[in-house]
Structures are given as C-alpha cells and as structure tokens.
PDB file of the backbone (N, CA, C, O) and the ligand in Angstrom, with CONECT records:
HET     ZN  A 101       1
ATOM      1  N   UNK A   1       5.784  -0.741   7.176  1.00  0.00           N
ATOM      2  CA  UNK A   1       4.901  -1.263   6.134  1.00  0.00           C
ATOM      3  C   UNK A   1       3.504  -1.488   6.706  1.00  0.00           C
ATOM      4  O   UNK A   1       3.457  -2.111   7.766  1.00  0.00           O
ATOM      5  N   UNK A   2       2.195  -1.012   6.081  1.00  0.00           N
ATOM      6  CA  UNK A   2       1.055  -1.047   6.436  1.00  0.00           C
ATOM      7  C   UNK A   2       0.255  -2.323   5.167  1.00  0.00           C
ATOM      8  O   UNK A   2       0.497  -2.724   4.029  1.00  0.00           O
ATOM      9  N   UNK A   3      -0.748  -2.557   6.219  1.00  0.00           N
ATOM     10  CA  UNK A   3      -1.780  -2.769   4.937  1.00  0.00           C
ATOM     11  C   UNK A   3      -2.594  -1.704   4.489  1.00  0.00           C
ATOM     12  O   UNK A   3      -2.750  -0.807   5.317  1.00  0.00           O
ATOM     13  N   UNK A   4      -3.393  -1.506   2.932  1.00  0.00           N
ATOM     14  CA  UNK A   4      -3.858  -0.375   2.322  1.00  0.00           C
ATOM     15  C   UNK A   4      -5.112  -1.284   1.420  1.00  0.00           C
ATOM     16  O   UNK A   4      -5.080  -2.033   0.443  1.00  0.00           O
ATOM     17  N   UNK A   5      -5.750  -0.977   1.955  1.00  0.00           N
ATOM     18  CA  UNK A   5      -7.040  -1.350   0.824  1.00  0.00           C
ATOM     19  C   UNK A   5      -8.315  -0.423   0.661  1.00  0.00           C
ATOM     20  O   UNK A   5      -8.671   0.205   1.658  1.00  0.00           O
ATOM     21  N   UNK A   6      -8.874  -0.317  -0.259  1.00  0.00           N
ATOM     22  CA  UNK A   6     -10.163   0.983  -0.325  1.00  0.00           C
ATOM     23  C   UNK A   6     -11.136   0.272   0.940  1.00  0.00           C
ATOM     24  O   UNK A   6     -11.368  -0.879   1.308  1.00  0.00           O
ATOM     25  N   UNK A   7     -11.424   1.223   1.237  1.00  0.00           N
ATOM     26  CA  UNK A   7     -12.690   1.635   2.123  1.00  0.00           C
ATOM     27  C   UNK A   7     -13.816   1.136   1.498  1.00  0.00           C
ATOM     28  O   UNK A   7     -14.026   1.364   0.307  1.00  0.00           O
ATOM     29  N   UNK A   8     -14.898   0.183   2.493  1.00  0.00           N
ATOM     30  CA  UNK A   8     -16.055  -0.368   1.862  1.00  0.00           C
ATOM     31  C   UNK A   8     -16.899   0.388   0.785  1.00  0.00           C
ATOM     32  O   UNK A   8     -16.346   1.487   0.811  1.00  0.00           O
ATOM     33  N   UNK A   9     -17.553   0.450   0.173  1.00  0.00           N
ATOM     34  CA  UNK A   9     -18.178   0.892  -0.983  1.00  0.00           C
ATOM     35  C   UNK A   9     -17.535   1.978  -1.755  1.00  0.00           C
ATOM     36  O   UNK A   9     -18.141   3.042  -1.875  1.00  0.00           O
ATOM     37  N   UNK A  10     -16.297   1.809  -2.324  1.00  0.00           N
ATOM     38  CA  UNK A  10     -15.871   2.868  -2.562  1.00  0.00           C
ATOM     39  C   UNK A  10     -15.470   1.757  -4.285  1.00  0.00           C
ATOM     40  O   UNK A  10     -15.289   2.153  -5.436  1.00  0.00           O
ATOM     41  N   UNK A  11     -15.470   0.711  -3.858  1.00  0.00           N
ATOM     42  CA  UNK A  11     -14.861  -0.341  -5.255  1.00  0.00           C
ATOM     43  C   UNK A  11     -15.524  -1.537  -4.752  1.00  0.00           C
ATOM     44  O   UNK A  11     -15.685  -1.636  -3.535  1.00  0.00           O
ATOM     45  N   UNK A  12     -16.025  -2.676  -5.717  1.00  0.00           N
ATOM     46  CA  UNK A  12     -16.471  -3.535  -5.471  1.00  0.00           C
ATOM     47  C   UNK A  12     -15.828  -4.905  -4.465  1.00  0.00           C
ATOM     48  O   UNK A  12     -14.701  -5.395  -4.537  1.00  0.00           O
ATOM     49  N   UNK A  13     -16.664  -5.195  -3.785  1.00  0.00           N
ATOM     50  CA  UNK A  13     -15.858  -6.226  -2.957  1.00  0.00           C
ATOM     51  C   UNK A  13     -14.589  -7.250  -3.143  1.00  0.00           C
ATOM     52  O   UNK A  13     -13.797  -7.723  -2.328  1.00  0.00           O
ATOM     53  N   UNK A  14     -14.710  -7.369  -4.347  1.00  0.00           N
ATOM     54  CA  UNK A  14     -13.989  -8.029  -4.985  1.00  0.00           C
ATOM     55  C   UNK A  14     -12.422  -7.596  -5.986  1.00  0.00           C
ATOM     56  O   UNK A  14     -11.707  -8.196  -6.789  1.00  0.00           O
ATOM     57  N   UNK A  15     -12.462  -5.940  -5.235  1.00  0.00           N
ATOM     58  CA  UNK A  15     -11.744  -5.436  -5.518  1.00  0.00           C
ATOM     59  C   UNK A  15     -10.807  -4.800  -4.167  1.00  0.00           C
ATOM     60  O   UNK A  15      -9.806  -4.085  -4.134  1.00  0.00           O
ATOM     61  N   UNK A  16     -11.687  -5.457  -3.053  1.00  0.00           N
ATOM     62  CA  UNK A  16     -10.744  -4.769  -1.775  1.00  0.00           C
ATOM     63  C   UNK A  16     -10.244  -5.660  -1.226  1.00  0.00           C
ATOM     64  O   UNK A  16     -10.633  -6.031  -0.119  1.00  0.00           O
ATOM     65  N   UNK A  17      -9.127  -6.290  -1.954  1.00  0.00           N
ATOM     66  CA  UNK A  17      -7.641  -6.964  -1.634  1.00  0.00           C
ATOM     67  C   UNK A  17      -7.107  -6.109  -0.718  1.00  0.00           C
ATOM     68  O   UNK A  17      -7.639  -5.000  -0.659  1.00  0.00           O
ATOM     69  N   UNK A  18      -5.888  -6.411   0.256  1.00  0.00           N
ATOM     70  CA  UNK A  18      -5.226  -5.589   1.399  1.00  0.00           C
ATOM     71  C   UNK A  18      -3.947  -5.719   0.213  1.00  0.00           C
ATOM     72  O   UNK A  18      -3.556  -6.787  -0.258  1.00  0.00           O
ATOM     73  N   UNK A  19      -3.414  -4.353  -0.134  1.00  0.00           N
ATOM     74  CA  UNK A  19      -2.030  -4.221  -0.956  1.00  0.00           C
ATOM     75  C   UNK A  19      -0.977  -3.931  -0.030  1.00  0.00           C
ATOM     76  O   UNK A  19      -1.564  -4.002   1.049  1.00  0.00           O
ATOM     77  N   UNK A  20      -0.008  -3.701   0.166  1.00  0.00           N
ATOM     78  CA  UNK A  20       1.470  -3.484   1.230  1.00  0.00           C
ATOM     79  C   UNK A  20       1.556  -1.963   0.703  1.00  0.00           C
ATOM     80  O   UNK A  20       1.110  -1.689  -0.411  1.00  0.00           O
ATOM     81  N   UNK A  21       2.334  -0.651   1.804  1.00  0.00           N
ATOM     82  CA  UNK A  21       2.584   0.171   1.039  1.00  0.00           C
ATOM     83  C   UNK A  21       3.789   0.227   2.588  1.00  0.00           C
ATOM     84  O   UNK A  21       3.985  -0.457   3.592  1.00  0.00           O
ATOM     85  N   UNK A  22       4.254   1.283   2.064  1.00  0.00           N
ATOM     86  CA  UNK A  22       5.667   1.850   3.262  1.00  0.00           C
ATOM     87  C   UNK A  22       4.598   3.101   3.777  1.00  0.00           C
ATOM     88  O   UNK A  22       3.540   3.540   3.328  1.00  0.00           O
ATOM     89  N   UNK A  23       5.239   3.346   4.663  1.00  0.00           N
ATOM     90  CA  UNK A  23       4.690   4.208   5.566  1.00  0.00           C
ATOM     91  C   UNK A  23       5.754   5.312   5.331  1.00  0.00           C
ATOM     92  O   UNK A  23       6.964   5.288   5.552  1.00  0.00           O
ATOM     93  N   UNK A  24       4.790   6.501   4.707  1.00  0.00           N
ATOM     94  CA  UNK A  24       5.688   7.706   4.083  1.00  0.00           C
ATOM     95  C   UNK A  24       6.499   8.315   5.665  1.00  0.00           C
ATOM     96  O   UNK A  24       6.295   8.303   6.879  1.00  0.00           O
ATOM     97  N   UNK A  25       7.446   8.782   4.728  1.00  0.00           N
ATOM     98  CA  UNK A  25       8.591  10.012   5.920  1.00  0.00           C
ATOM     99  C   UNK A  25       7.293  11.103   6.102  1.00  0.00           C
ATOM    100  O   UNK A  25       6.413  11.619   5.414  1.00  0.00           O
ATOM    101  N   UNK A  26       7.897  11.094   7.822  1.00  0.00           N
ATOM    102  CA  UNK A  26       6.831  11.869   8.349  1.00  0.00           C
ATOM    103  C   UNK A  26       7.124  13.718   8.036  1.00  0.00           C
ATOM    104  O   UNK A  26       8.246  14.211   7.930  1.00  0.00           O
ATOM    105  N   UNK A  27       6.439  14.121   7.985  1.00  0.00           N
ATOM    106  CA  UNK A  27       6.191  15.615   7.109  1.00  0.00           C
ATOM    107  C   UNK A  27       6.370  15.426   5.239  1.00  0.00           C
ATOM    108  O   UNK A  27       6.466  16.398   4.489  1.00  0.00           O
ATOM    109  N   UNK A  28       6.377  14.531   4.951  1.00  0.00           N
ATOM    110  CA  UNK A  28       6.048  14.096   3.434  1.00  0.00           C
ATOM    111  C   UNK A  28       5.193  14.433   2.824  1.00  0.00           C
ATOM    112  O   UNK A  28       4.352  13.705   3.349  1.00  0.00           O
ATOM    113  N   UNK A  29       4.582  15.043   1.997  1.00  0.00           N
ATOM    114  CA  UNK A  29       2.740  15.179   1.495  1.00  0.00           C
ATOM    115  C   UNK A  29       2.468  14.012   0.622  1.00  0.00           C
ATOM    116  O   UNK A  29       2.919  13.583  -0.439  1.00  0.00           O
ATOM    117  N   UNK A  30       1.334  13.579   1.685  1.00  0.00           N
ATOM    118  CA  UNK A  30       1.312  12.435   1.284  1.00  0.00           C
ATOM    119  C   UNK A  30      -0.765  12.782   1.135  1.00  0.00           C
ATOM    120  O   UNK A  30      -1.657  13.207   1.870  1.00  0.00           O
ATOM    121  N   UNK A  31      -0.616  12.232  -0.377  1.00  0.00           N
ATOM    122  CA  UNK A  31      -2.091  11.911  -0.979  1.00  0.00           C
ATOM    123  C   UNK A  31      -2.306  10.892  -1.459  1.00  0.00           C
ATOM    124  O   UNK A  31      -3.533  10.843  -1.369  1.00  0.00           O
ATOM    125  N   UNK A  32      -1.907   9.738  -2.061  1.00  0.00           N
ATOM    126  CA  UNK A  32      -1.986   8.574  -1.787  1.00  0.00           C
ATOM    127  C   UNK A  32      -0.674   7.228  -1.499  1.00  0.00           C
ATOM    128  O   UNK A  32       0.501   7.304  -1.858  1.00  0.00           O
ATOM    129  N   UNK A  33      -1.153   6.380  -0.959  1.00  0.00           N
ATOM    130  CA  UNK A  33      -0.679   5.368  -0.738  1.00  0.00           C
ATOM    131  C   UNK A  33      -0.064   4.498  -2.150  1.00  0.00           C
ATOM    132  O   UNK A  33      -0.809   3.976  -2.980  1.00  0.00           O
ATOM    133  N   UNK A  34       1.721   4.469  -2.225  1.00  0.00           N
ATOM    134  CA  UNK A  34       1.469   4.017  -3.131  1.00  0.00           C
ATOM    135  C   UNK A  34       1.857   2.803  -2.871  1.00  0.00           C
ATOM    136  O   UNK A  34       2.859   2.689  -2.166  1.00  0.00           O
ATOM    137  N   UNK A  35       1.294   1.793  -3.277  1.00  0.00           N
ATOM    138  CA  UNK A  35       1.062   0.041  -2.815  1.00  0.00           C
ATOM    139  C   UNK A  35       2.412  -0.383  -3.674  1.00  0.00           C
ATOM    140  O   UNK A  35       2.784   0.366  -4.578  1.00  0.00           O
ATOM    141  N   UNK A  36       3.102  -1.535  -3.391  1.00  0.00           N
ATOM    142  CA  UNK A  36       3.592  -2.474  -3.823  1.00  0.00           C
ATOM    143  C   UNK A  36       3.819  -2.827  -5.300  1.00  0.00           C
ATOM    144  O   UNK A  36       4.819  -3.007  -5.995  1.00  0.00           O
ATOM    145  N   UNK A  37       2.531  -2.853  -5.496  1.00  0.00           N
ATOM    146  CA  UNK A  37       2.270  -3.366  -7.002  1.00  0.00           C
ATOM    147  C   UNK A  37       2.049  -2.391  -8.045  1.00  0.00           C
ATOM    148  O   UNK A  37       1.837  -2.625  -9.235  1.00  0.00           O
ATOM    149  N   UNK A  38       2.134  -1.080  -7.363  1.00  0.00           N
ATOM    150  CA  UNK A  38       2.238   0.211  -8.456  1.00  0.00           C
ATOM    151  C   UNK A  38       1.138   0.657  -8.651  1.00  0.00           C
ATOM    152  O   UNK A  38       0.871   1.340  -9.640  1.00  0.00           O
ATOM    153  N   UNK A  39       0.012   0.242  -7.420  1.00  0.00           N
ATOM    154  CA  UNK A  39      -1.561   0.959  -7.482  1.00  0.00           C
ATOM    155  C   UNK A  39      -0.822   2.728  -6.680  1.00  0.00           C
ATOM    156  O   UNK A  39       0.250   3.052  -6.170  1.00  0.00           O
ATOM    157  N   UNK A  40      -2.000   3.359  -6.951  1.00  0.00           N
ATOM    158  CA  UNK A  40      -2.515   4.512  -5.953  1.00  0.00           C
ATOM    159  C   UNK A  40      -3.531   4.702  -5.357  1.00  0.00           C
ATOM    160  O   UNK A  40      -4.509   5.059  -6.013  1.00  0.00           O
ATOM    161  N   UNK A  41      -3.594   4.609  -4.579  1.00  0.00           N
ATOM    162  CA  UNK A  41      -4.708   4.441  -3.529  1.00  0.00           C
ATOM    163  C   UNK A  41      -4.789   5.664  -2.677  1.00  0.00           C
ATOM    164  O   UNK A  41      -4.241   5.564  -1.579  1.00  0.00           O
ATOM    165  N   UNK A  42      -5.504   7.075  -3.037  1.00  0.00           N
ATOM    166  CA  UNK A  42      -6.207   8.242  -2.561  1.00  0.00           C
ATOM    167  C   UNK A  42      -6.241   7.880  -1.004  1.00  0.00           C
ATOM    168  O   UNK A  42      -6.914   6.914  -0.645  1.00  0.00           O
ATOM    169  N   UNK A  43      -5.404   8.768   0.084  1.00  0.00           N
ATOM    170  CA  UNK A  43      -6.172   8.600   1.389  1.00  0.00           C
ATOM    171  C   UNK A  43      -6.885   8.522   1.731  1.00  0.00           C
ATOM    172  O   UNK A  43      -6.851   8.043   2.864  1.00  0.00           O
ATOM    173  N   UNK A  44      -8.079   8.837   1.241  1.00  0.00           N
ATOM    174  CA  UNK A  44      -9.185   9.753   1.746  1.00  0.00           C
ATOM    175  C   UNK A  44     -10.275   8.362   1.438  1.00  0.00           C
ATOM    176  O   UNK A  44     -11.266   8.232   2.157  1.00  0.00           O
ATOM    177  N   UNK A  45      -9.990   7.363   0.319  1.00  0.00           N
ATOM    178  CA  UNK A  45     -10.589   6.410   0.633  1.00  0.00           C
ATOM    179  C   UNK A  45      -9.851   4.939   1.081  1.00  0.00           C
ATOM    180  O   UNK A  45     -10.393   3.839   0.969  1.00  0.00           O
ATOM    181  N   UNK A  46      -8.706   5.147   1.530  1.00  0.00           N
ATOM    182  CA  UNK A  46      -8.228   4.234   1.666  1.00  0.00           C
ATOM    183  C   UNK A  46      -8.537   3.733   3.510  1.00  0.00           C
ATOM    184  O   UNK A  46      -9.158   4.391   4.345  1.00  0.00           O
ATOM    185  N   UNK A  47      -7.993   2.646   3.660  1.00  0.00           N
ATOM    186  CA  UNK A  47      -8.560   1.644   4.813  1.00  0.00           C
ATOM    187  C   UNK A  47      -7.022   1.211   5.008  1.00  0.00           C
ATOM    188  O   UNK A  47      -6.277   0.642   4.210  1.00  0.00           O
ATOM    189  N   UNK A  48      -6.783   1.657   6.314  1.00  0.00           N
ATOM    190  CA  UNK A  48      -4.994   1.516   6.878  1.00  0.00           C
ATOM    191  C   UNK A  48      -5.165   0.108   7.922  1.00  0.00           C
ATOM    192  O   UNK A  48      -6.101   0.154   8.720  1.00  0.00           O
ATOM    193  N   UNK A  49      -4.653  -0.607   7.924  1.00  0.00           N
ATOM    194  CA  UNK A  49      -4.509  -1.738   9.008  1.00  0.00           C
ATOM    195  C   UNK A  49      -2.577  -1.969   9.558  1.00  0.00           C
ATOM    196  O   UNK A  49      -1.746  -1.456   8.807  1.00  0.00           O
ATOM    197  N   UNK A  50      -2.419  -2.202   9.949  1.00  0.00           N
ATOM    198  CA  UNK A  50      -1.055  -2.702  10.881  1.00  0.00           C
ATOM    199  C   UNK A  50      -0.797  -4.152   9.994  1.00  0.00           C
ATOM    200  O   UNK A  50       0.294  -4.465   9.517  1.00  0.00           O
ATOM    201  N   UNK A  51      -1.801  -4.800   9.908  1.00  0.00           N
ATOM    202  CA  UNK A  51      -1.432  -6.371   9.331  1.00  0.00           C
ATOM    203  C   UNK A  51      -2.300  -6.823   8.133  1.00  0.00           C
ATOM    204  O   UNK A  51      -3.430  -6.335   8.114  1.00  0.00           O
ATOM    205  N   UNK A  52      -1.976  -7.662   7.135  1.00  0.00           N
ATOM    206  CA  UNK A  52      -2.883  -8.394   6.067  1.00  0.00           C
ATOM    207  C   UNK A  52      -3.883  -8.018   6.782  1.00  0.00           C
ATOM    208  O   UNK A  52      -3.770  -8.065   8.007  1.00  0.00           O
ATOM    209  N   UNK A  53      -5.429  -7.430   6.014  1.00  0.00           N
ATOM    210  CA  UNK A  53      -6.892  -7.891   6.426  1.00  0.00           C
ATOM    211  C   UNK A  53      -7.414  -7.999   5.728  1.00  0.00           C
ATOM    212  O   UNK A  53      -7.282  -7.113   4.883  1.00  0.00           O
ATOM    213  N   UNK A  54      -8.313  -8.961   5.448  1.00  0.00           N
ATOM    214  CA  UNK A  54      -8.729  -9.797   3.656  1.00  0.00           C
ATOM    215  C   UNK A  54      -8.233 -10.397   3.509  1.00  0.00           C
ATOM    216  O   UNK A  54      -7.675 -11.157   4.301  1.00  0.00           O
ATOM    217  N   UNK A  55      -8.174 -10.315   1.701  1.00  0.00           N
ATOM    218  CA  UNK A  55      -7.794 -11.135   0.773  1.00  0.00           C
ATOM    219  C   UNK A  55      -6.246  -9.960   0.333  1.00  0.00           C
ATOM    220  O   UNK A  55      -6.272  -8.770   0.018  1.00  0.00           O
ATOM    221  N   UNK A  56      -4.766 -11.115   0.520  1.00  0.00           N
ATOM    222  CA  UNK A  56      -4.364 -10.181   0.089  1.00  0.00           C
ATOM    223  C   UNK A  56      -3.952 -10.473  -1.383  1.00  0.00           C
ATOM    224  O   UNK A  56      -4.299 -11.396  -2.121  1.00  0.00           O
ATOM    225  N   UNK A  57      -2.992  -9.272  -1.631  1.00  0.00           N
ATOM    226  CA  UNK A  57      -2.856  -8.716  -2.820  1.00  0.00           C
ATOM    227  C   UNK A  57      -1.447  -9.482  -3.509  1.00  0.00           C
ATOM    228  O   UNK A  57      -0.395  -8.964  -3.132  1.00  0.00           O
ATOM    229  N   UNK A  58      -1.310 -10.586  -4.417  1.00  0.00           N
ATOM    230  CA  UNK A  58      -0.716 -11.423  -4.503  1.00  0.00           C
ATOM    231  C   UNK A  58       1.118 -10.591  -5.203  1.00  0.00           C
ATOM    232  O   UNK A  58       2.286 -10.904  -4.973  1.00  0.00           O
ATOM    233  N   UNK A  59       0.573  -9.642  -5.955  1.00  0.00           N
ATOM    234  CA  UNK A  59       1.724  -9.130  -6.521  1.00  0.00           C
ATOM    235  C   UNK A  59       2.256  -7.892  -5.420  1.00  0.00           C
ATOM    236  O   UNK A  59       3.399  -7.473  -5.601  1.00  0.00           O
ATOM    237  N   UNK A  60       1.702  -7.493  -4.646  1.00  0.00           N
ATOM    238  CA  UNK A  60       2.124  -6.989  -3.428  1.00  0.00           C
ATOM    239  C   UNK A  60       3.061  -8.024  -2.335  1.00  0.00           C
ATOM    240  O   UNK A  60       4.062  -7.773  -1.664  1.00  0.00           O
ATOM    241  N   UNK A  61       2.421  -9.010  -2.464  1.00  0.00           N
ATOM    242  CA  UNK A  61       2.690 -10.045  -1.465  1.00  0.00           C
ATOM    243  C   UNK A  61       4.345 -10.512  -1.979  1.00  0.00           C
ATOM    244  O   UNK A  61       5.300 -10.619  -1.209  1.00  0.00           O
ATOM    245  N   UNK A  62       4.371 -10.696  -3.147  1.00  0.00           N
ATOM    246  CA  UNK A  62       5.672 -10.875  -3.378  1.00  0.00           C
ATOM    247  C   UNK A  62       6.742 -10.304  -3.445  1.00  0.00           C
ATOM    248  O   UNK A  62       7.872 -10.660  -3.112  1.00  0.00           O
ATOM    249  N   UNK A  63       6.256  -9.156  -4.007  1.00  0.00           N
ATOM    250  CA  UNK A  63       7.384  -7.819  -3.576  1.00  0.00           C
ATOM    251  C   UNK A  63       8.134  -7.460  -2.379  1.00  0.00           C
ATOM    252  O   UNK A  63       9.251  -6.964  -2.231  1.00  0.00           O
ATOM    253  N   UNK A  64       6.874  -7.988  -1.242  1.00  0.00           N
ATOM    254  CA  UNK A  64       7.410  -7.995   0.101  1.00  0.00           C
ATOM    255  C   UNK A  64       8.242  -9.557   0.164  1.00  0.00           C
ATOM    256  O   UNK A  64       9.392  -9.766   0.550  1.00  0.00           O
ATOM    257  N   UNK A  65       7.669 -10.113  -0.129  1.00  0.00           N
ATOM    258  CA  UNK A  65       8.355 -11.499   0.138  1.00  0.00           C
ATOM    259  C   UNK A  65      10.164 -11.881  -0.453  1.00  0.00           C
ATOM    260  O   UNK A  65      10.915 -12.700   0.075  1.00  0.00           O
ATOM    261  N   UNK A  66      10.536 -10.831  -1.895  1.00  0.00           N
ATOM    262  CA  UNK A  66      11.131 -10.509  -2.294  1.00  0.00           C
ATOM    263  C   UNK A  66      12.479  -9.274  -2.134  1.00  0.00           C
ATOM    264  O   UNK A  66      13.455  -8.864  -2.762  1.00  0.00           O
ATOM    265  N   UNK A  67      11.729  -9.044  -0.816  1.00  0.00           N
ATOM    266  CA  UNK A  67      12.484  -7.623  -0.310  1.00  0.00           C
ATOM    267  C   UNK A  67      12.642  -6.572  -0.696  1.00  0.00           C
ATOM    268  O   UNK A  67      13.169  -5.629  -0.105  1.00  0.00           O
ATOM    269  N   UNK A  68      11.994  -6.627  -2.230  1.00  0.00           N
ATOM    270  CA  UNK A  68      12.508  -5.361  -3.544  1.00  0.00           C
ATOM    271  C   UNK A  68      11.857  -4.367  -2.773  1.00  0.00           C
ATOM    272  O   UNK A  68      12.596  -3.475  -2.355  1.00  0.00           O
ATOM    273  N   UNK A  69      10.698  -4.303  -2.491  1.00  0.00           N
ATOM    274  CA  UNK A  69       9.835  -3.347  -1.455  1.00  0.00           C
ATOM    275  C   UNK A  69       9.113  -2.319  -3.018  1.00  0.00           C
ATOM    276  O   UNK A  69       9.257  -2.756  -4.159  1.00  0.00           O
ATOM    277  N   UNK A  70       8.483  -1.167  -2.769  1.00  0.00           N
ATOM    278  CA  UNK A  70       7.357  -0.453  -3.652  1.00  0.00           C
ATOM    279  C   UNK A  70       8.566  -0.047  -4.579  1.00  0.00           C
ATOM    280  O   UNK A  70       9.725   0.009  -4.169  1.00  0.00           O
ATOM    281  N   UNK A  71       8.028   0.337  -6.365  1.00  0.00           N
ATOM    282  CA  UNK A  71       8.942   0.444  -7.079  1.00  0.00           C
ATOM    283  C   UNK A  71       9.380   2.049  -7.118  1.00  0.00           C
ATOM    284  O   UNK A  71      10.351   2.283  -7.838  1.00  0.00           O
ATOM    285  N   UNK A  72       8.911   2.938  -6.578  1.00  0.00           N
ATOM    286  CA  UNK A  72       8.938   4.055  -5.678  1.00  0.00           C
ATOM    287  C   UNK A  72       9.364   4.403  -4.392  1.00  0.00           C
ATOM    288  O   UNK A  72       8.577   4.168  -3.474  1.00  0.00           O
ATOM    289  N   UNK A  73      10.732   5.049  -4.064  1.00  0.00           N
ATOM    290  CA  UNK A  73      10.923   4.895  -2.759  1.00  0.00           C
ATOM    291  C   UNK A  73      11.435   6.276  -2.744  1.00  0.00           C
ATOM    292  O   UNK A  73      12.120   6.845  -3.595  1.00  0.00           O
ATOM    293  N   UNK A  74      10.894   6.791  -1.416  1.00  0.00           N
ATOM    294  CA  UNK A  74      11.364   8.663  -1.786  1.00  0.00           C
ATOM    295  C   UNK A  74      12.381   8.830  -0.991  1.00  0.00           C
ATOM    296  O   UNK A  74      12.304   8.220   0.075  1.00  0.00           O
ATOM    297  N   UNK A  75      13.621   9.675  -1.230  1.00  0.00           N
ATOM    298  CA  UNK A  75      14.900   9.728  -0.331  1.00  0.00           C
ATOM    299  C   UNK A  75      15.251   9.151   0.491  1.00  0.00           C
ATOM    300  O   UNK A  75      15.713   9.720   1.480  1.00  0.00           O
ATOM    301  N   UNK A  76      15.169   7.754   0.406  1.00  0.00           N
ATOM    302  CA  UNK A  76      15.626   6.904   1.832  1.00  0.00           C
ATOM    303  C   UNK A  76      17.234   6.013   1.290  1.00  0.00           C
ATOM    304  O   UNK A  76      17.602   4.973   1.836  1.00  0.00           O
ATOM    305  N   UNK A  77      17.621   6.351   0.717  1.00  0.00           N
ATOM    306  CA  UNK A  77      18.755   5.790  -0.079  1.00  0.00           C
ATOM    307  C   UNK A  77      19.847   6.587   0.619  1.00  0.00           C
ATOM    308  O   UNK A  77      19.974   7.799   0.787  1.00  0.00           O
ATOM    309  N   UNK A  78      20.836   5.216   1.089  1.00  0.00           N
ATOM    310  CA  UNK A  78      22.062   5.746   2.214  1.00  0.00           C
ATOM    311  C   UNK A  78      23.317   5.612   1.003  1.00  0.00           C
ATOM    312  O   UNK A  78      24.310   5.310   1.665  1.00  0.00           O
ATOM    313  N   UNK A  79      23.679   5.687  -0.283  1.00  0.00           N
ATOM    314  CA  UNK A  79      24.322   5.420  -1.115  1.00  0.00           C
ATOM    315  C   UNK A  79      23.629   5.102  -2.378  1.00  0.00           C
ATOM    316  O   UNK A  79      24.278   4.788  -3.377  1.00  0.00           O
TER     317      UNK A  79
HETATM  318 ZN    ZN A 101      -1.140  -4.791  -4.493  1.00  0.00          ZN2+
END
C-alpha cells in the first residue's frame, strides 16, 4: 500500500490530500492509481510516497483502517 496524491499544480492545494492505493501486480498495465475511495489518479500526475504525506484522505483512511482495502482488487483472490 502506497500513498497517491496529484502532483503540485496539477489540482488545487486543497485538493492534494494523500489517498491509499495497493501497489498493482507487477507486469499489470497500470495507468492509474486506483485510491481507496474510488478516485483515479493518472500516473503521470500522480505523487507516490511509502507513507501518509499531507493531509490525508479521510474515506481512504478508513477503508484501510477497516481492512476492506480498494473496492477494486485485480486477481489476488485465493478462493
Ligand atoms: Zn481517498
């Protein structure tokens, strides 16, 4: 799990909350990040961190806190 928030001037400050996303299966095509809370967030402007940076993203925050994890999850299901 990463943090995902847009890249400075790309959305107003007040719009670059840090959202949670999973870190796609590697060889996946992956074009955006999809967050927690059911955003999409384009690579190309997105801003990757390891941990919260900002303000985070409250309905992200719970999802994780909740364990449910993104409402999208691609073939990782053992049953
Ligand atoms: Zn979010």
């Amino acid at each position: 799990m990463v943090a995902v928030r847009f890249a400075s001037g790309v959305v107003g400050e007040t719009r670059r909350q840090a959202h949670l996303a999973s870190v796609p299966a590697p060889g996946a095509t992956h074009e955006f990040w999809t967050t927690f809370c059911g955003m999409h967030i384009p690579v190309e402007v997105a801003e990757v961190s390891q941990g919260p940076d900002g303000m985070p993203c409250l309905p992200c925050l719970m999802h994780s806190a909740a364990g449910t994890g993104p409402a999208v999850e691609a073939g990782d299901s053992c049953g």
